[in-house]
MARLOKOL-750524 format. One record per residue: residue in three letters; x, y, z of N, C-alpha, C in turn. Coordinates in nm, 4 decimals. Layout:
N
+------+----------+----------+----------+----------+----------+----------+----------+----------+----------+
! resn !     n.xx !     n.yy !     n.zz !    ca.xx !    ca.yy !    ca.zz !     c.xx !     c.yy !     c.zz !
+------+----------+----------+----------+----------+----------+----------+----------+----------+----------+
!  ALA !        X !        Y !        Z !        X !        Y !        Z !        X !        Y !        Z !
...
+------+----------+----------+----------+----------+----------+----------+----------+----------+----------+
//
This chain:
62
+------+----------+----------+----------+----------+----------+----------+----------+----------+----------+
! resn !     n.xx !     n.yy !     n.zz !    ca.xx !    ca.yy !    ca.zz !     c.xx !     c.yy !     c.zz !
+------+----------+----------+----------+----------+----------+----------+----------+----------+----------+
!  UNK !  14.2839 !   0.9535 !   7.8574 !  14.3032 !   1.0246 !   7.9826 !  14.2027 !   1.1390 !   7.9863 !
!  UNK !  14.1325 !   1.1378 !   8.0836 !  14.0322 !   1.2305 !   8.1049 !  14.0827 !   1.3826 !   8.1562 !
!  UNK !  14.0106 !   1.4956 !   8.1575 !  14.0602 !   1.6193 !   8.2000 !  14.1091 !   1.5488 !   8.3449 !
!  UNK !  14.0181 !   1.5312 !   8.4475 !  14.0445 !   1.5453 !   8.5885 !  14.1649 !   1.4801 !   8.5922 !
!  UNK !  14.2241 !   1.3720 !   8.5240 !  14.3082 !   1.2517 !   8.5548 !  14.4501 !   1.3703 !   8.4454 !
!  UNK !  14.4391 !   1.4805 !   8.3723 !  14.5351 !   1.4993 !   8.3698 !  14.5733 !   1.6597 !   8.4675 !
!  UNK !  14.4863 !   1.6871 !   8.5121 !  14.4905 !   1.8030 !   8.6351 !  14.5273 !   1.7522 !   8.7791 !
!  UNK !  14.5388 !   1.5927 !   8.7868 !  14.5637 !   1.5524 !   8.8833 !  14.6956 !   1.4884 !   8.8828 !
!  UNK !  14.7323 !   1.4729 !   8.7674 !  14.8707 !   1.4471 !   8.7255 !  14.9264 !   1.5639 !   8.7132 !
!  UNK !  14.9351 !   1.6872 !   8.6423 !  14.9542 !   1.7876 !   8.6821 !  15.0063 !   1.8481 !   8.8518 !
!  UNK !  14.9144 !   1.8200 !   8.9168 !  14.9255 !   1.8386 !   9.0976 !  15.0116 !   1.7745 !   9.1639 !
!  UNK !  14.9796 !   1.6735 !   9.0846 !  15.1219 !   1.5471 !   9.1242 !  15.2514 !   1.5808 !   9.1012 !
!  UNK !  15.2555 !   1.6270 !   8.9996 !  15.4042 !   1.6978 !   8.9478 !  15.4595 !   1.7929 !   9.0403 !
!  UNK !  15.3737 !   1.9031 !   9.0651 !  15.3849 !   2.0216 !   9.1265 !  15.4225 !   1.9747 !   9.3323 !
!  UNK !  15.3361 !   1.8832 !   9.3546 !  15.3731 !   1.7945 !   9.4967 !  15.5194 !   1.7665 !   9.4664 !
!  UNK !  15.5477 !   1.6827 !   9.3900 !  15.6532 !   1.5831 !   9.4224 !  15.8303 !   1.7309 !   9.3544 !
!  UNK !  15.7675 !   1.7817 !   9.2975 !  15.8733 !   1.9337 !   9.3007 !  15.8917 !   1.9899 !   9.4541 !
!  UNK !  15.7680 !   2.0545 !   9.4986 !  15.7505 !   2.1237 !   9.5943 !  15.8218 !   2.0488 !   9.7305 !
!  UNK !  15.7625 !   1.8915 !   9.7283 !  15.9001 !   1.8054 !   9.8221 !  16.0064 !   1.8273 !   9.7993 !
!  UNK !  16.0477 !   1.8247 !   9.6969 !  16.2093 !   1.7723 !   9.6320 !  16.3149 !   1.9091 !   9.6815 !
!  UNK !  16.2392 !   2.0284 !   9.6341 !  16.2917 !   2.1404 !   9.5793 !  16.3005 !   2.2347 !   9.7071 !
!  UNK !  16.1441 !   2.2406 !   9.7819 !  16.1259 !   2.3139 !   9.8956 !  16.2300 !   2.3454 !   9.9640 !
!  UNK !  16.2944 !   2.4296 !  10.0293 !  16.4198 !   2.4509 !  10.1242 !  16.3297 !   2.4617 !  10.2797 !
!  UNK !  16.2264 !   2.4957 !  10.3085 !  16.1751 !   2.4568 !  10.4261 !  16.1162 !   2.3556 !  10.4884 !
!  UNK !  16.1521 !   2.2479 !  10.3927 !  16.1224 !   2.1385 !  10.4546 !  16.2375 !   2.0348 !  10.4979 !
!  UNK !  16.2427 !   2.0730 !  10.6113 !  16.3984 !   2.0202 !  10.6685 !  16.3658 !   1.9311 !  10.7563 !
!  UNK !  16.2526 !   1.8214 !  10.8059 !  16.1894 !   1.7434 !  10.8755 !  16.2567 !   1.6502 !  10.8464 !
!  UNK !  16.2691 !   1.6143 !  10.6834 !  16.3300 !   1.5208 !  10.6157 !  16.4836 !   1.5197 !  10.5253 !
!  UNK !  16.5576 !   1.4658 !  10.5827 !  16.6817 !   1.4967 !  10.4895 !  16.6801 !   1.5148 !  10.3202 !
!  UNK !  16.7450 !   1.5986 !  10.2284 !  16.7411 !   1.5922 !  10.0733 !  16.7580 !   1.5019 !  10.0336 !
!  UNK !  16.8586 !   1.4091 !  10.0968 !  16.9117 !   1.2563 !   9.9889 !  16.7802 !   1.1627 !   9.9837 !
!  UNK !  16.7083 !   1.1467 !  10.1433 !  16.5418 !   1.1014 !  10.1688 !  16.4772 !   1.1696 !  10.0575 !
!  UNK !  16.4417 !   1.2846 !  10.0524 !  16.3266 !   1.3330 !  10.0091 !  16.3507 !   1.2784 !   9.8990 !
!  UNK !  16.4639 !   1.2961 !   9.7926 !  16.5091 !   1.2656 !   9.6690 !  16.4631 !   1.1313 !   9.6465 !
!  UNK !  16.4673 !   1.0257 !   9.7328 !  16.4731 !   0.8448 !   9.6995 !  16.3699 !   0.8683 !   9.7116 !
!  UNK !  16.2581 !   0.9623 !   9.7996 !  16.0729 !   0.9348 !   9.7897 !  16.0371 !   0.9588 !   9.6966 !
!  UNK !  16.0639 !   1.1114 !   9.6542 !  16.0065 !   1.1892 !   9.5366 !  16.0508 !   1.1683 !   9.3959 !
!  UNK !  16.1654 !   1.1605 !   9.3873 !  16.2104 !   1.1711 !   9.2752 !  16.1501 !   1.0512 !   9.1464 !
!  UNK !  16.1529 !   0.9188 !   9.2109 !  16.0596 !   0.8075 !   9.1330 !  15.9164 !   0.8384 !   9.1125 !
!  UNK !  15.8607 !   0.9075 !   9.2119 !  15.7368 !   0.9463 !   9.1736 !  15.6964 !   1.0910 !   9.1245 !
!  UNK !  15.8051 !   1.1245 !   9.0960 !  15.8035 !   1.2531 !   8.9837 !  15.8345 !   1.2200 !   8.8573 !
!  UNK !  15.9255 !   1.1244 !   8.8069 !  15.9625 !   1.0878 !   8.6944 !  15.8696 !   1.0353 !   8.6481 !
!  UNK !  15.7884 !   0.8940 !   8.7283 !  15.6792 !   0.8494 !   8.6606 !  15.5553 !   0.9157 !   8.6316 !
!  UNK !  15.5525 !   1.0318 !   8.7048 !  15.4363 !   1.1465 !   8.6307 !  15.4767 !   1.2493 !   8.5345 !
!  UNK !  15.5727 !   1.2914 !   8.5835 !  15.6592 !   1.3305 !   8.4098 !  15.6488 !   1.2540 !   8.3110 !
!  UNK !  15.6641 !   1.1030 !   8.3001 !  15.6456 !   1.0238 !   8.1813 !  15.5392 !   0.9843 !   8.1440 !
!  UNK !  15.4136 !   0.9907 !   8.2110 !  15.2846 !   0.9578 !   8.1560 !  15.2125 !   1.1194 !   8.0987 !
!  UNK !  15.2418 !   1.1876 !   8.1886 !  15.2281 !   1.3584 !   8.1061 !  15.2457 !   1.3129 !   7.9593 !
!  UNK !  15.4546 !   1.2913 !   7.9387 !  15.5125 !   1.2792 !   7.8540 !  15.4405 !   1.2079 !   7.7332 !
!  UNK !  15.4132 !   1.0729 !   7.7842 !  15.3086 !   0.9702 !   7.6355 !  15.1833 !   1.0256 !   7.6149 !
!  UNK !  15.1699 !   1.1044 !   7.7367 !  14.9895 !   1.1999 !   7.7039 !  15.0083 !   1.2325 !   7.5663 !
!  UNK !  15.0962 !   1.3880 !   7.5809 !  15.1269 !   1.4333 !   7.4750 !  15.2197 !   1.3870 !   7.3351 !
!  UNK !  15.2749 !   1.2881 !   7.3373 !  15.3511 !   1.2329 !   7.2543 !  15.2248 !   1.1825 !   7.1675 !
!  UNK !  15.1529 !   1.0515 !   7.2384 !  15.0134 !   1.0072 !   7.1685 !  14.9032 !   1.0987 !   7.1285 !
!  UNK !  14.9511 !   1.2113 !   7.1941 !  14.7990 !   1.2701 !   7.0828 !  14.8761 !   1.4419 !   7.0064 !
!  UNK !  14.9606 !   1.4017 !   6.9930 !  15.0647 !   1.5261 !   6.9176 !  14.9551 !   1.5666 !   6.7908 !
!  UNK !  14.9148 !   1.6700 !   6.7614 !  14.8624 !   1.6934 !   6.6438 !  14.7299 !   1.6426 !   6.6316 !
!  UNK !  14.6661 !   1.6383 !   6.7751 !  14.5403 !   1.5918 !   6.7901 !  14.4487 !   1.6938 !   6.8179 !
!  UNK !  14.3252 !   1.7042 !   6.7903 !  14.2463 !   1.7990 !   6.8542 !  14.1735 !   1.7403 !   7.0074 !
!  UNK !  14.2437 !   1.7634 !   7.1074 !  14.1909 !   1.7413 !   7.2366 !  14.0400 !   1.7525 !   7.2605 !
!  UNK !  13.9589 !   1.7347 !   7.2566 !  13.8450 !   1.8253 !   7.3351 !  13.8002 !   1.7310 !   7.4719 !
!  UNK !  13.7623 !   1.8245 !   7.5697 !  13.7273 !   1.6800 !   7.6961 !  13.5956 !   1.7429 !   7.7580 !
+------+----------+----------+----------+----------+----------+----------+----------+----------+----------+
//
């Protein structure tokens, strides 16, 4: 995983919060926002997750 590809996963995270969590976004109902976001927050939480799992005790450099 390259820097950009984990700063963009990163952003991704921070999007799919900022849907979920936001209280001014009332366009869309919570239980909606939840069935959009929530799968596509978990699955960027979990590739974050094996980022760091696979290179635990690694020296990164990019």
């Amino acid at each position: 995983m390259t820097l950009s590809e984990l700063i963009e996963l990163k952003e991704d995270i921070n999007v799919c919060k900022l849907m979920l969590f936001k209280e001014e976004i009332t366009t869309i109902p919570q239980e909606t926002r939840f069935k959009i976001w929530l799968p596509k927050l978990e699955s960027a939480q979990e590739k974050l997750s094996n980022f760091i799992l696979e290179n635990e005790g690694k020296d990164i450099i990019f």
